[in-house]
N, C-alpha and C positions, 0 to 999 in steps of 0.2 A: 504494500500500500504506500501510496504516497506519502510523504512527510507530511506534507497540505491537508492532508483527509482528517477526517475525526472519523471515528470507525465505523461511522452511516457510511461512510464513502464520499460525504458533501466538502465540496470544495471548502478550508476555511474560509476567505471572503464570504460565500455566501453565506453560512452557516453565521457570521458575525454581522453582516447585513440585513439578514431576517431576525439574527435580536436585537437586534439596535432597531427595526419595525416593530419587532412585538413590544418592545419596552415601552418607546416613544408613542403607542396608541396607548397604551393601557397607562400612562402618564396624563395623556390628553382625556383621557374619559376619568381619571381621578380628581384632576384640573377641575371637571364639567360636575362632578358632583361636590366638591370641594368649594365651587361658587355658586352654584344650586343654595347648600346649603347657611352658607353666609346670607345669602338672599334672605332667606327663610328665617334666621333668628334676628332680623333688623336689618340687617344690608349693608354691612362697613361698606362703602361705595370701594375705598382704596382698597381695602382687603380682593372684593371682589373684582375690581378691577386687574388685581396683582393675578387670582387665579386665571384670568380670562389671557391675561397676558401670559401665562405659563404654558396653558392649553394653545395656544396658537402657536407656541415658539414647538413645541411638541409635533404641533400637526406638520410643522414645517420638514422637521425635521423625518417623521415619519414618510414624508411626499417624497423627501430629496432618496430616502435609500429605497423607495419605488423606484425611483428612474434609473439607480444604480442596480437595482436589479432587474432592470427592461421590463416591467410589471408595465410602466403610463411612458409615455414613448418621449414627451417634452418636461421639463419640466417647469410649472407655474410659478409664478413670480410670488406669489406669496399664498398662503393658504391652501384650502383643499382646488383639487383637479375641476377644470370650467365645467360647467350642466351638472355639478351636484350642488344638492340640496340642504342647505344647512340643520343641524341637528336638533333640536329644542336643546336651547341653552345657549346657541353658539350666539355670538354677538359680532355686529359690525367692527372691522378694525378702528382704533384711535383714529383721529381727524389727524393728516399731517404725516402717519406713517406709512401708509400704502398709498400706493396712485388711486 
């Protein structure tokens, strides 16, 4: 076996690429319930704003080792991939940091 392989047989890159994706959603969905719940017990606007801002740097991140792993063919300038549908929860970007 290759040096490269982990005993699946999967290439290292990939195999560290798909958890750098599993980590980075399941980041982004902790994010999502993490300012859910702030919401819910009064709203620290900053608090929740800090989650929302966590959850998007997540998403981003999950999007970039999609394209590194030929999953979405371009990759978007920010956020999720164009003609999807945003998730209950997700929130418009800051004014000023996205086009």
């Amino acid at each position: 076996m290759d040096a490269g392989e982990h005993t699946t047989g999967t290439r290292d890159e990939h195999y560290n690429l798909v958890s750098i994706l599993y980590h980075a959603l399941q980041a982004a969905d902790s994010c999502d319930r993490y300012a859910l719940d702030a919401e819910a017990s009064g709203g620290d606007e900053q608090l929740v704003g800090f989650y929302r801002e966590a959850q998007m740097v997540q998403m981003q991140v999950a999007e970039r080792a999609k394209v590194l792993l030929g999953i979405i063919e371009s990759p978007p300038e920010f956020g999720p991939p164009p003609g999807t549908e945003p998730r209950r929860g997700d929130v418009p970007p800051p004014p000023g940091e996205f086009p």
